[in-house]
N, C-alpha and C positions, 0 to 999 in steps of 0.2 A: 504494500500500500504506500502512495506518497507521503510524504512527509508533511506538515503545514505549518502556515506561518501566523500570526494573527497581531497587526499592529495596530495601537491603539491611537484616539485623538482625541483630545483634552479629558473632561474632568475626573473626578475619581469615579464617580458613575459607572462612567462609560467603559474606564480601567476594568471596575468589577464586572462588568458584560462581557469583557473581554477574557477575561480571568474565565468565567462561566463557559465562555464558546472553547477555551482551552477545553477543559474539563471533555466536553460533550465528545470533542474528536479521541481524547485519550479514555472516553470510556468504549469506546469503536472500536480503539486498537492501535490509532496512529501516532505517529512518536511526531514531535515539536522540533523540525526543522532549524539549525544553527543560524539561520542566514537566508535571506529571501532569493537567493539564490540557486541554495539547495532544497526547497519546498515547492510540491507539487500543487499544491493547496495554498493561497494568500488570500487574509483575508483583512483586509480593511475595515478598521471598525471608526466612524466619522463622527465626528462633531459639527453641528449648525450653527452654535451662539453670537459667531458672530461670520459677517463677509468673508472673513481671512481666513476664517476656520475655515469655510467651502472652499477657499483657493488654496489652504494647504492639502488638503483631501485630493482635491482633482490634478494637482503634481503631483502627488504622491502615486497616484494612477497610473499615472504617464510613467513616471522613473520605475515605478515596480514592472511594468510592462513591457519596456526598455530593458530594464537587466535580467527579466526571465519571461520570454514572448512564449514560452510554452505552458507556463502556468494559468491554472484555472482562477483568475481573481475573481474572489468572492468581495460584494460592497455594502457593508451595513451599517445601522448607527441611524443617529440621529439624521442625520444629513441624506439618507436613502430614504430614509419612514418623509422627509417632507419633498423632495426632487427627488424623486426614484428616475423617471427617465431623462433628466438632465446627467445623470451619473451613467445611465445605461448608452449614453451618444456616447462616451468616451471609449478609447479604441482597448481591446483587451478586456475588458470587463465579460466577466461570463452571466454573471447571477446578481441580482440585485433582491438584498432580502432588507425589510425595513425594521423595524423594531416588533412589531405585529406581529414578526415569526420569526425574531430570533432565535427564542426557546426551541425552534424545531433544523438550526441554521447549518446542523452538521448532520442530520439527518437527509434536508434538501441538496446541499452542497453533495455530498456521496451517494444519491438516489439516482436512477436514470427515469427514473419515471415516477415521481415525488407531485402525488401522495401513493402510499403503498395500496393497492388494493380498492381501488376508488372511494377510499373514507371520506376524501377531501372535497369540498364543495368548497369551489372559489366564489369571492363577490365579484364586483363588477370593477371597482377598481383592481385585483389580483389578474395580470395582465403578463404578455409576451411579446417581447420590441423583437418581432419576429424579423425587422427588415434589418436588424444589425444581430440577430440569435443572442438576444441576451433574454435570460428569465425575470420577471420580475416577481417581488413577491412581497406584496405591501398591501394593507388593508388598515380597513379603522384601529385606529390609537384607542378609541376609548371604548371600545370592545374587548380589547387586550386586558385580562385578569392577572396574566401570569408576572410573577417578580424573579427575574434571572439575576443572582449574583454569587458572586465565589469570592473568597479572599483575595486580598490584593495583597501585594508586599513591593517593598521600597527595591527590592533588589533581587534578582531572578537568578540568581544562586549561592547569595547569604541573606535570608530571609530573617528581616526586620520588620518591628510595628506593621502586624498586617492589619489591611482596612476591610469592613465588613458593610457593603452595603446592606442596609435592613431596609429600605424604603425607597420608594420609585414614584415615580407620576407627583404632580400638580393639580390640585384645584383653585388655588389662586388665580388671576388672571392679570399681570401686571400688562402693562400696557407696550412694553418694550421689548416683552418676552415669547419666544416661540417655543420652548420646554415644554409647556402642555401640550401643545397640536402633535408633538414628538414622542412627547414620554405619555401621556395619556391621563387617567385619574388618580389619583395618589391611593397606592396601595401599599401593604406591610407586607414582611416576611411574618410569617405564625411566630410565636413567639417560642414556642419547642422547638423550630427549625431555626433560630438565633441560638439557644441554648445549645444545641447539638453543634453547631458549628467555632459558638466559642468553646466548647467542653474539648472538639477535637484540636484545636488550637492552642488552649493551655496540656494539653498532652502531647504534642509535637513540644513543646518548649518556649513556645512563646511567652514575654511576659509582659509586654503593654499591646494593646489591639484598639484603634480606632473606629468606631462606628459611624457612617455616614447615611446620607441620603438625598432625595434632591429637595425635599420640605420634611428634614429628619423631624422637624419637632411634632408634627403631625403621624408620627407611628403611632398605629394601633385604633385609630380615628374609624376604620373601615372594617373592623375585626369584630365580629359580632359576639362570640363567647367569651364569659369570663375570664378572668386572671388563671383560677385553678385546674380549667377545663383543658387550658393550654400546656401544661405543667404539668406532664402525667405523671401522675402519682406522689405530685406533690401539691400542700394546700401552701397559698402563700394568704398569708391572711394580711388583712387592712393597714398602711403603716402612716400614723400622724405624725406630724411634726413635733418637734419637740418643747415641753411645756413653755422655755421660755422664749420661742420664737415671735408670739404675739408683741412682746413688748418692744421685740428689734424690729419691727413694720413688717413682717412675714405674716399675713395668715395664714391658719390653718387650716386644712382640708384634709381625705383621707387618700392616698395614692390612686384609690381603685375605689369603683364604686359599681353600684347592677348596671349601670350603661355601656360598659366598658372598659378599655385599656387605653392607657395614653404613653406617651414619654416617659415620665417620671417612675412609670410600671414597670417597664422595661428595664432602664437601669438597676432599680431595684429588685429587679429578677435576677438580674447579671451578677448583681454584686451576692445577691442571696445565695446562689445555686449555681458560682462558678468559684473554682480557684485564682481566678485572672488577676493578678497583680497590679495592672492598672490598664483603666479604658478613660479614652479620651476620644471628645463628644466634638462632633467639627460641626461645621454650620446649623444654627438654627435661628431663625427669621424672629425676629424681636416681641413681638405680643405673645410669645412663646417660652420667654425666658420667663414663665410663673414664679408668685414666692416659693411655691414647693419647689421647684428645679433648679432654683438660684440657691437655696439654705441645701439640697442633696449634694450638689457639686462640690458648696463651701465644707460641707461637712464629713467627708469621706476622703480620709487620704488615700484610697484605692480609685480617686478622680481625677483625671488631669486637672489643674489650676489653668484654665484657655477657655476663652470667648470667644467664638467667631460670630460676632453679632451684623449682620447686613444690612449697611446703612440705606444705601444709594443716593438718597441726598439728606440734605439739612433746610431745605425751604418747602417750605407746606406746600406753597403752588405747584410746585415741582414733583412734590410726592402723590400730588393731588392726579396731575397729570399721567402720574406713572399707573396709579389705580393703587398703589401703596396704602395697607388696611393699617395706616400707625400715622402720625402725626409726631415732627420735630417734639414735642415737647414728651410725649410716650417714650422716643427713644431714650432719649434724655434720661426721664427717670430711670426704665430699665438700667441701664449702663452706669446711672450711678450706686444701684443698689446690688449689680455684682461688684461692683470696685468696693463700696463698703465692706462687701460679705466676704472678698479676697483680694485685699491690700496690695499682691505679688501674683495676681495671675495676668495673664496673658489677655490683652482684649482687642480683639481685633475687626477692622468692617470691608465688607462691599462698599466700594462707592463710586458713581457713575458720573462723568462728567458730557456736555454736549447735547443732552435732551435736547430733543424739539420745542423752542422755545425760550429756554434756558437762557435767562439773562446775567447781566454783568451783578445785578444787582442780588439777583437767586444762587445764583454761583458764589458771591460772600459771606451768605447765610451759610452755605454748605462749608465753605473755608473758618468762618468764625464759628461755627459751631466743631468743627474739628480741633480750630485749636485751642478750646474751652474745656473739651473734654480729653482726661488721658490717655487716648489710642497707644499702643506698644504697637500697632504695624496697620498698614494700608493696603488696601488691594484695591488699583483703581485701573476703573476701566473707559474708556473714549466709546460714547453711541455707537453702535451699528444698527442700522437700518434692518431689519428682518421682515419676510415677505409675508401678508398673511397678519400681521399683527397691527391692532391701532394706530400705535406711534409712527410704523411706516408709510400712513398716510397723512400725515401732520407737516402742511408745508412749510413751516417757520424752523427750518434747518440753522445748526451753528455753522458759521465757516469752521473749515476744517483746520486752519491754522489756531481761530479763538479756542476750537474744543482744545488744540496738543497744547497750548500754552496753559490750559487748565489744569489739563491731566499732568505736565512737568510741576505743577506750582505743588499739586496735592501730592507726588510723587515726594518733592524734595519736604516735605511737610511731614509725610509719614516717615521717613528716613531719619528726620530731624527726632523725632519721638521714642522709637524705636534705638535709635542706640543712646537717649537720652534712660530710657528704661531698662539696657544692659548696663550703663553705666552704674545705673544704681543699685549692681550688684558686685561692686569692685571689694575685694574684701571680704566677700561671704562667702559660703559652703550650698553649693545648691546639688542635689539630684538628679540624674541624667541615665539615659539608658545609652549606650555604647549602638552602632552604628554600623553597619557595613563599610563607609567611604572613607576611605584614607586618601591623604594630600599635602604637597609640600605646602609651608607657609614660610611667609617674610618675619622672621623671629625678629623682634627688636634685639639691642644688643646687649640692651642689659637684660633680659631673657637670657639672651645665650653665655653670658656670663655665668648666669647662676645655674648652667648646666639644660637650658630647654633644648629638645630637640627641634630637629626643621620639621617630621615627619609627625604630622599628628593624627590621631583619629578624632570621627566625624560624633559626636551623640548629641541629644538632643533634651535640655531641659522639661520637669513635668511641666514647666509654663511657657513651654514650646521656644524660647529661645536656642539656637546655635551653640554647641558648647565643642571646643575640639582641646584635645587633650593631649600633648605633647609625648610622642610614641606611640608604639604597636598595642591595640588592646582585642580580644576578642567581641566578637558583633553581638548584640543580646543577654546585654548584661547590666546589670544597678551598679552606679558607680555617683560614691559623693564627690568633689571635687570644690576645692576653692579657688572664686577666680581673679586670677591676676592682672590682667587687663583686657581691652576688648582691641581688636585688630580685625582689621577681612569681613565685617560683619555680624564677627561672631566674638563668642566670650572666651578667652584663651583660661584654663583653671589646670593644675597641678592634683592629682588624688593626693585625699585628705587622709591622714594615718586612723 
């Protein structure tokens, strides 16, 4: 059997689809290709979010096609499930499968006559660009139940902090975003099938694991059975807050109730009924950070201390515009009431510069409220126009030089904070897990006086800071370390005796 390849494009999502469509070939039989080169099978897995994203995709086509014109490329992802026959016009393309039928993608891929046995009843969109013999295989998003994801890990042959998608799909509707027409309605992984997967994970040896999603705070929203039903043969009963949370502006509530399961269920299953040493919670969209989920974080040192709170802007008209279910001053509080609840964790946001409409004057809202509040890092992004969604019919466009002069100002903004917030750990002992990447660095000389190496290893603070540690250390390990100064980015620190 051929060999296969499967490359991925952008986020962690799409990574863990990716990670999945591995799986499904290696439950067949067929071994993971060194090099797209040597695979008989490539499979393209795309990202839409923004313009560039379609234009790295459709080179990526081309060059893959280019250096192995006899391979069968497979095209899926985000970027097929919305232009399926835009990707099917490019030259080499065999099979175009969209997100709709990922979950069946190595089954189709390896069939010659997919579906087996005439099970399969196409719709009307599930079509064949019969004039170029490419398949396609794309249907309704929001017909699709199923949640494909597998572990993801930092490194593909010293596996580190793996990530676990638990949640897929969107029911928000911002106005800038095409994720939902992609990804479809926001559904969960069962929460037995999260348990079994971090249970096999802390048994391989893992010992921090990341959980994701593409609106992770909405897990369990869509999951009709109780907490205990999902838990076989475990009861997990009701957990409140703690007595004196009232008085610190926490209400109280109980984790779980007869409606359902949410977020804060979840974790508290994780931490109940897994060994895992530490999990760390990547995005969740702001009216989400409850008092229950801000006091669980603050109060479990088996939690990462990180925020990734998503801003996208600081001016109400702006958020107004985006379809944004929060208001500048919502954010505000939230963010100030995990910074109360964790002094030293990590807080970080989404934020979009160049909306449609976006003035000079909306744009300093978003600037002054950034520098009001103590962001530790930025993640900013310039509009993209996407086809199919609101905003891309909004003619009051930024020039494209005002948007990059935005996106540089809030760039060098989060930079400015960010090692303003490693600095203010010059002298301390922090926490870190050890890392697969090793790399030379520019040792200061008084460093090298006092005996540092050039050759440091890569690990990663529990409040998501850059930590590299002078020498060879093995990948996947707790190591405390006090740091001496900051250089390259990151926190230079010595292990502490």
């Amino acid at each position: 059997m051929p060999g296969f390849y499967v490359q991925n494009f952008g986020c962690r999502a799409t990574q863990a689809d990716g990670a999945a469509i591995e799986r499904q070939f290696e439950e067949r039989g067929l071994e993971r290709a060194g090099t797209i080169a040597n695979a008989g099978i490539i499979v393209l897995n795309t990202c839409t979010v923004t313009a560039s994203a379609d234009q790295d995709a459709r080179a990526a086509i081309r060059r893959v096609h280019r250096e192995n014109p006899s391979a069968q490329i497979v095209v899926t992802g985000c970027y097929a499930q919305r232009s399926p026959e835009e990707l099917a016009s490019l030259p080499g393309v065999a099979q175009v499968i969209g997100n709709s039928h990922k979950h069946q993608l190595a089954e189709i891929a390896l069939s010659q006559d997919f579906p087996p046995n005439g099970s399969f009843v196409p719709v009307s969109s599930l079509t064949e660009h019969r004039e170029l013999g490419t398949a396609l295989f794309v249907s309704d998003i929001f017909a699709h139940t199923e949640l494909l994801a597998a572990p993801v890990f930092d490194a593909p042959n010293e596996r580190t902090r793996p990530n676990l998608k638990v949640q897929d799909g969107c029911n928000n509707r911002c106005s800038f975003c095409v994720i939902p027409y992609v990804r479809g309605q926001s559904r969960s992984m069962r929460l037995d099938q999260v348990l079994r997967e971090v249970h096999s994970l802390v048994a391989a040896g893992y010992r921090e694991l990341v959980i994701s999603g593409i609106n992770l705070g909405r897990w369990g929203r869509d999951l009709e059975a109780g907490l205990s039903s999902q838990v076989s043969g475990v009861r997990v009963a009701p957990h409140h807050i703690g007595s004196n949370s009232e008085s610190e502006g926490f209400s109280q509530r109980p984790t779980t109730n007869n409606q359902g399961l949410d977020f804060p269920s979840l974790i508290r299953a994780i931490l109940d009924h897994t060994d895992l040493e530490k999990l760390r919670i990547s995005s969740v969209e702001p009216m989400d950070w409850t008092d229950e989920l801000i006091r669980l974080v603050a109060d479990s040192p088996r939690i990462a201390k990180h925020a990734h709170v998503p801003m996208q802007s600081g001016s109400d008209a702006v958020l107004r515009r985006m379809h944004r279910k929060y208001r500048p001053w919502h954010y505000r509080e939230k963010f100030l009431k995990i910074r109360e609840a964790m002094p030293t964790a990590a807080i970080g946001a989404d934020v979009m510069v160049g909306f449609p409409g976006e003035s000079d004057a909306e744009f300093d809202e978003t600037l002054g409220m950034i520098e009001d509040l103590p962001f530790t890092y930025l993640h900013v992004f310039t509009y993209s126009a996407r086809p199919g969604t609101p905003a891309a019919e909004t003619p009051r466009r930024v020039p494209v030089q005002i948007a990059r002069e935005r996106n540089r100002r809030l760039r060098e903004l989060g930079e400015e904070k960010k090692l303003a917030f490693m600095r203010s750990f010059l002298g301390q002992t922090v926490e870190a897990i050890t890392l697969a990447g090793r790399s030379e660095l520019s040792v200061p000389d008084s460093l090298v006086r006092q005996g540092v190496e050039h050759v440091v290893t890569e690990a990663l603070a529990d409040n998501y800071l850059k930590v590299r540690l002078p020498g060879r250390h093995h990948p996947n390990r707790w190591v405390r370390a006090r740091v001496s100064t900051v250089a390259e980015g990151a926190m230079i620190a010595q292990l502490s005796d």
